[in-house]
N, C-alpha and C positions, 0 to 999 in steps of 0.2 A: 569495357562491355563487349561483350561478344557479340558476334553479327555473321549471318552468312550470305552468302550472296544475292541482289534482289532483281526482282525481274525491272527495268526500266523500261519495257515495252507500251507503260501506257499509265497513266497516273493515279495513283490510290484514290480510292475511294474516300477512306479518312486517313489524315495522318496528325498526330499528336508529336509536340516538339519538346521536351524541357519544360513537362508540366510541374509544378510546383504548388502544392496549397499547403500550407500555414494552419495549424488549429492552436488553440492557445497549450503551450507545454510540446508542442509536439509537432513534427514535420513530416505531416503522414505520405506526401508525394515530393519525392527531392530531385526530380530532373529528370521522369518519366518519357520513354521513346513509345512510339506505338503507329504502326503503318499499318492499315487494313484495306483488301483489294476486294473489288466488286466478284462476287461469285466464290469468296472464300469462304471457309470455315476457320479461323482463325482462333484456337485454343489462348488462353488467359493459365499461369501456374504461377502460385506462389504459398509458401506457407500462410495459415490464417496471422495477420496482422504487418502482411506483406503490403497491404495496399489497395488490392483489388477491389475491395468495396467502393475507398475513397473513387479507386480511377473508374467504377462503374455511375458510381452517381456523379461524374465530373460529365462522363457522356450524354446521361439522362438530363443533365440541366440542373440535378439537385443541388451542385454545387459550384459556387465558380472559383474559376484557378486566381492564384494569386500571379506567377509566373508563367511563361510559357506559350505555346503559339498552337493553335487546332486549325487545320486548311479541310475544308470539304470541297474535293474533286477538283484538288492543288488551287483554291481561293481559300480567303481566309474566313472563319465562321465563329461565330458568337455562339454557344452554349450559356446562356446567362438566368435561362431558366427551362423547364421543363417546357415548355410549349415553344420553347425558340428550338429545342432542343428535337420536339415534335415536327418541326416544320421543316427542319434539313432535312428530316427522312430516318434518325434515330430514336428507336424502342426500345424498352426496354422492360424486361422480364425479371423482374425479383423472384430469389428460392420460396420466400413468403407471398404469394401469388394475391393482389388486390382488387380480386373481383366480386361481385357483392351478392351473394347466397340466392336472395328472393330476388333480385330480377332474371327475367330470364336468356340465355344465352343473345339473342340479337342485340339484347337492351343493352348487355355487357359489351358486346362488341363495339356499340357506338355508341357507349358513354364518353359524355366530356364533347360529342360533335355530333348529335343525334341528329336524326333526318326528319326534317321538316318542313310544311310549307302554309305560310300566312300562318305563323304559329302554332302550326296544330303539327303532333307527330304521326309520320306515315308508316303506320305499322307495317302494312302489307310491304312497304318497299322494305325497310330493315329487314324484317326477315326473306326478303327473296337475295338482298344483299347478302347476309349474312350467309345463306345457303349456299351460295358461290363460293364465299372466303373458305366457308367448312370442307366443300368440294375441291375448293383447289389445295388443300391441306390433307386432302385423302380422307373426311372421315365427313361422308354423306349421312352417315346415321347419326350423327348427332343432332338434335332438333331444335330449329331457332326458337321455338317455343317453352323448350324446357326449361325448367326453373333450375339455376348454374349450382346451388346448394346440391341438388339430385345426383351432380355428376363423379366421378372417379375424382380422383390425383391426375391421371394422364387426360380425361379429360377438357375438367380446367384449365391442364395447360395447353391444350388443343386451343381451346376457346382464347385465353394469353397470346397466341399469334396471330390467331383471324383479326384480335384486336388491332396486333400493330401491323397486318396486311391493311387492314380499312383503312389506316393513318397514312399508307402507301410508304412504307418504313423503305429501305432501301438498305439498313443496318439494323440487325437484332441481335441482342444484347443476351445471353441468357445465363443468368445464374444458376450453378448444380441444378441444370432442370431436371437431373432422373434421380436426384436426392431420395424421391418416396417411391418410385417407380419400382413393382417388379421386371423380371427379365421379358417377359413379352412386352410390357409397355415401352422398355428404353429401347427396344428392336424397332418399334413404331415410330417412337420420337427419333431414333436415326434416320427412318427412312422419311419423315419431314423434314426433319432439318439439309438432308442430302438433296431432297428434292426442290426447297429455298435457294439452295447455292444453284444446283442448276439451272434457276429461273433468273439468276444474277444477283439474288437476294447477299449482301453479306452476313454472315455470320459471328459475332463472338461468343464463345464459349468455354465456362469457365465449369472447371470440376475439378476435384482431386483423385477421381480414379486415372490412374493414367491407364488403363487399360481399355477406355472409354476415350482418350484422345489419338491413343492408337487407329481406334475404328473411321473414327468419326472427321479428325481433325487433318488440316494442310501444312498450317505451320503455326508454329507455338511462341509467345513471347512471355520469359519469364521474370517476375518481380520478387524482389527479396529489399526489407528495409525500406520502402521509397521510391528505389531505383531500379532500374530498369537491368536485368542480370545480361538477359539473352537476348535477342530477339529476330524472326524468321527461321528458328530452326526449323527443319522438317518433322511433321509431325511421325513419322511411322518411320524414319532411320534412325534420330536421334539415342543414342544409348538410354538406359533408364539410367542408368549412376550418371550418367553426366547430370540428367535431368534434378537427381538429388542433391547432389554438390551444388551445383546453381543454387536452388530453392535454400536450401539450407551453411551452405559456406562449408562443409564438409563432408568428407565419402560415409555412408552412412553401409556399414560392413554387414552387416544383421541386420533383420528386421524384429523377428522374434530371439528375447533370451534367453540364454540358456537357463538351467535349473540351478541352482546354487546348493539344493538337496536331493537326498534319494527320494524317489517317489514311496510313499506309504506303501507297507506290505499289502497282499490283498484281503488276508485277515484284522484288516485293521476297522474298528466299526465306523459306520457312519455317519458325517455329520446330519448329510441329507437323506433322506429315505422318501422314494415318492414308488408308491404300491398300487397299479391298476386305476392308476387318476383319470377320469374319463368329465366329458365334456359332450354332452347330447350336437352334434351337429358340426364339431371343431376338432375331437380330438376323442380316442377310444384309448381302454388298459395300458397307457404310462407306464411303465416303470423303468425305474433306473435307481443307482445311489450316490452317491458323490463323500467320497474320504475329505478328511482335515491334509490340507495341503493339494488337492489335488483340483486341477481346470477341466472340466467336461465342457466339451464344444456341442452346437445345438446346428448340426446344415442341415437347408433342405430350400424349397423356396418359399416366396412371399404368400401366404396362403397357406401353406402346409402345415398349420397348428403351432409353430414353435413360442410363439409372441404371447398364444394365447394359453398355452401350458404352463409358463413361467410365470403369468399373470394371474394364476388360477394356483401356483404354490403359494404365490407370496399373500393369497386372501383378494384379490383386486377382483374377480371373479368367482362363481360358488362352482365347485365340484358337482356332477349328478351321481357319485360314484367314486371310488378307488377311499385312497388317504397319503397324508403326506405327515413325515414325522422329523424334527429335528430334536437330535440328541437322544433319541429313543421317543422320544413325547410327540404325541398325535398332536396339530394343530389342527383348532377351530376352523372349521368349513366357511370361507368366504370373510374372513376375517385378517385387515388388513394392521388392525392394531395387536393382534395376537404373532402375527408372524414376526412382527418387528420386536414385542416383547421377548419371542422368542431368540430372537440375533439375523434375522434373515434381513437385507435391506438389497432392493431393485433400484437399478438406474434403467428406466423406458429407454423406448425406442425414439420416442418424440420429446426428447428432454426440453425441449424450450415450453411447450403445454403442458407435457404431466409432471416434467421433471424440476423445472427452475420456477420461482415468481419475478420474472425477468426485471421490472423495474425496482423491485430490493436488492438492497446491498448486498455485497460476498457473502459478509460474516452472517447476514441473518439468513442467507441459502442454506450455508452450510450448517446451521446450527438447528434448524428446522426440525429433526427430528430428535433431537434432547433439551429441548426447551425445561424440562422438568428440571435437570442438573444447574439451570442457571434461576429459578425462582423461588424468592423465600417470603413466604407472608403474603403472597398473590401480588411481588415484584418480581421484575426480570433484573440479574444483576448485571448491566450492561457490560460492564467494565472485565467481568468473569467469560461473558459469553465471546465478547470481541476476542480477549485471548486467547482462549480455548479454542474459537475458529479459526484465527490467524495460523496459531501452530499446526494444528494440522495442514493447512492450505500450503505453510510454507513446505511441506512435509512432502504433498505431490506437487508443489513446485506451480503454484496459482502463481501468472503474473497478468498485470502488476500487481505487487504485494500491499495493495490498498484495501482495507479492509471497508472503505464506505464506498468502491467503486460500486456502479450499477450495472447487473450481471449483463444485461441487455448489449449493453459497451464492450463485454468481451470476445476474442474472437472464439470458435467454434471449439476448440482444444482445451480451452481455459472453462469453456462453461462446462465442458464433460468431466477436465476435475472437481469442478466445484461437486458435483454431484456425485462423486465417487469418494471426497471429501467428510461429505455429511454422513456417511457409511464407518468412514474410519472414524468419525468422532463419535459414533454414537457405537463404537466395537464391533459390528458384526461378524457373528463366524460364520454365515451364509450369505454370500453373494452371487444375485443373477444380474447379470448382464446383458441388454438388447442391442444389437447392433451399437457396443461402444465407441466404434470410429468411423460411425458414418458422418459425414460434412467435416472431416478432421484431417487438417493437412500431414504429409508425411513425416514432417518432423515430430509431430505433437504426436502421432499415431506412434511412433515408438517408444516414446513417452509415456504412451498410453499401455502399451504393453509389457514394458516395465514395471511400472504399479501395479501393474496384475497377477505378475509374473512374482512379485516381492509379496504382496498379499499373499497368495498361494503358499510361499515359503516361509509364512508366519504362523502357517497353520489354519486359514482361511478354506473355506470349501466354494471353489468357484464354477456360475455355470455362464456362457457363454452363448448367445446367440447371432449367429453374422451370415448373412447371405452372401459373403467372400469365403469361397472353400479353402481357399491358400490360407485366410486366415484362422480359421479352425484350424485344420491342416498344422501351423508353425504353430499355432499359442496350446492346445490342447494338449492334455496328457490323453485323453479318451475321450473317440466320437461318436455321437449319435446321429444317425440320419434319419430324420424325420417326412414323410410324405402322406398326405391323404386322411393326415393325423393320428397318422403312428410311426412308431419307432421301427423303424428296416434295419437299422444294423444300430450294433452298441458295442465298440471292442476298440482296443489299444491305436492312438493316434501314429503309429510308428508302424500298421499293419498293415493300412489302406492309404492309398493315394488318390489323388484329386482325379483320374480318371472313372477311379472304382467306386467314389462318393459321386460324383456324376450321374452315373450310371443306373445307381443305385434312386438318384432323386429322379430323373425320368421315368423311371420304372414306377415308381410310386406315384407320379402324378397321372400317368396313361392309367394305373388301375382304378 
């Protein structure tokens, strides 16, 4: 295992020994190191089914170790449940955020230890409380009185810390907290979490952008398998390839592949044809086309129509205006059964909600959209459908190759094929894509653009939406830059570079 040098000036805050849990079939933590010092930021990396979940709900209390030794503030401590877990001063912040819509932010805050006296609750005080936590958190305008349903993504998660401020947390835990965040918000949520650490508050935090523990992070400890790879690297010297090799067991040379074909003439008709598609409020005059065989990238930022244009070709949304045509043929306005008939099929942006039924099994995700090909007589023929899923699954490389696993159990890479899966079984020659690799570790991300990248050279028309410009940038044949919901530029990926698409998306959001 690798290690670099550690400060012994003064005793960690948490330190984890030779953690070990046991699940039946399987050794999801096999001898886990982890030392964390008061007033850090201390970054978590591993590919999805590295561990990290297991060693975050080992902190939370969700789980206890079968092996292994946890000291809080060099004595030894009990994590044996969530509230023993509560009471050392460890919080923790799931990516799926568990706060409760209709009450409103105070109630959230001190749920589970609410403020009371002779039985009754002291409203006035939670919320004078609560306005403190909000204030020491930098975001005074958030009102103890609102109802938490009302609020953003950023600020739930806002509300997610005040909570475990009030619990007097001493360690926060935070899973991809800027997973949904745009770029203003994750600028916000650094400057919280930087202002935690300077309050002494520790920090874990886990993400797979590394360009996000560049910013943010001190030092990094990395899991691959169970075990523990790295740990105390520096966050902001450490190489990126070393950072992959760890995570992965090998130097990973490319990120995006190369073509394996010539790119379609430009005479060549198209698969897609989207003509002056306009959206009252979201998005004005669309247009673009997309050939057989070719990637069109969609940049721009969060807000800038992209999500909502693709969801408006595929029928998910009704047009005010334009039209959209695959294979020369106009598709029905708002019509999400007609697009599919036609070959078009969307993997969202929020694939666990729109995209997966997370507690059904692989094969019934994936088969989801050709149910018709497996029933006869108003039966399903199970036996046709399991196979028919499996092969394609093994196809983009679903593991495990269990066809009754529960999607919910997979890690974030495996569910993104699933869903890219149901695409290829059901043929389509049009495919959009939302943010494909967001919550997707780097191994599985190139994975991930591989199946894209082999789609496309199958004769596939693909469109591509990602608020990573690098990644439009390397996977596109040609990009679109989207702001203010419209198209600013639309020309050859090989013309413009990441400063000039930049550029281009500020300019459109100031207009």
């Amino acid at each position: 295992m690798a290690k670099v040098e550690e400060d012994h000036t003064g005793v960690p805050l948490l330190e984890m020994r030779g953690i070990v849990k046991v699940f039946p079939g399987v050794r999801a933590l096999d001898g886990v190191d982890l030392q964390v010092r008061a007033g850090e930021v201390h970054c978590l990396l591993g590919q999805n089914g590295a561990g990290k979940s297991t060693l975050i709900k080992v902190l939370a209390g969700a789980h206890t170790i079968d092996e292994g030794e946890v000291l809080w503030q060099g004595q030894p401590a009990s994590l044996s449940s969530p509230v023993a877990a509560l009471k050392q001063g460890i919080a923790t912040i799931y990516q799926e955020l568990d706060l409760v819509d209709w009450l409103s932010v105070g109630e959230n805050i001190f749920l589970g230890h609410e403020l009371s006296r002779g039985g009754f609750s002291q409203r006035a005080t939670t919320r004078r409380r609560a306005r403190e936590l909000l204030v020491r958190l930098g975001h005074p305008e958030i009102s103890p009185s609102r109802e938490v349903g009302t609020l953003s993504a950023a600020g739930k998660q806002i509300v997610s810390m005040a909570r475990a401020l009030s619990r007097d947390a001493r360690l926060i835990v935070m899973d991809e907290p800027s997973a949904v965040l745009d770029g203003e918000e994750v600028e916000n949520l650094f400057t919280v979490v930087t202002d935690l650490a300077a309050s002494g508050v520790a920090v874990v935090y886990i993400s797979h952008r590394l360009e996000e523990i560049r910013r943010i992070g001190d030092r990094i400890t990395v899991l691959k398998d169970g075990r523990t790879a790295a740990t105390g690297l520096d966050a902001r010297s450490t190489p990126t390839v070393q950072l992959i090799k760890l995570m992965t067991g090998r130097s990973i040379e490319y990120v995006f592949p190369p073509r394996s074909i010539t790119p379609p003439p430009p005479q060549t008709p198209p698969l897609l044809s989207v003509d002056k598609l306009s959206r009252r409020g979201e998005f004005e005059d669309v247009t673009f086309d997309v050939r057989p065989g070719e990637i069109v990238g969609m940049a721009g930022l969060v807000g800038a129509g992209r999500s909502e244009i693709i969801e408006t070709i595929f029928g998910a949304r009704r047009s005010d205006s334009g039209s959209v045509q695959v294979r020369g043929t106009a598709l029905r306005n708002g019509s999400v059964r007609a697009a599919v008939a036609a070959g078009v099929g969307l993997c969202p942006e929020e694939r666990k909600s729109q995209g997966l039924i997370l507690d059904q099994a692989v094969y019934q995700n994936i088969s989801m959209a050709t149910m018709g090909r497996f029933s006869a007589a108003g039966f399903i023929r199970d036996s046709a459908e399991r196979s028919a899923a499996m092969k394609v699954a093994a196809t983009v490389d679903v593991r495990p190759a269990d066809p009754d696993r529960i999607v919910r159990t997979l890690s974030g890479g495996n569910q993104q094929k699933i869903v890219l899966a149901r695409w290829l079984l059901r043929e389509c020659r049009v495919l959009l894509l939302d943010e494909p690799t967001r919550g997707v570790d780097v191994g599985a991300r190139s994975e991930i653009y591989l199946l894209i990248r082999n789609l496309a050279d199958s004769g596939v028309a693909v469109v591509v939406v990602s608020s990573e410009v690098e990644e439009v940038l390397g996977l596109a044949d040609r990009v679109l830059v989207v702001g203010a919901g419209r198209v600013l530029h639309d020309g050859p990926a090989a013309d413009i570079d990441e400063n000039q698409v930049l550029d281009l998306i500020m300019a459109g959001a100031a207009a």
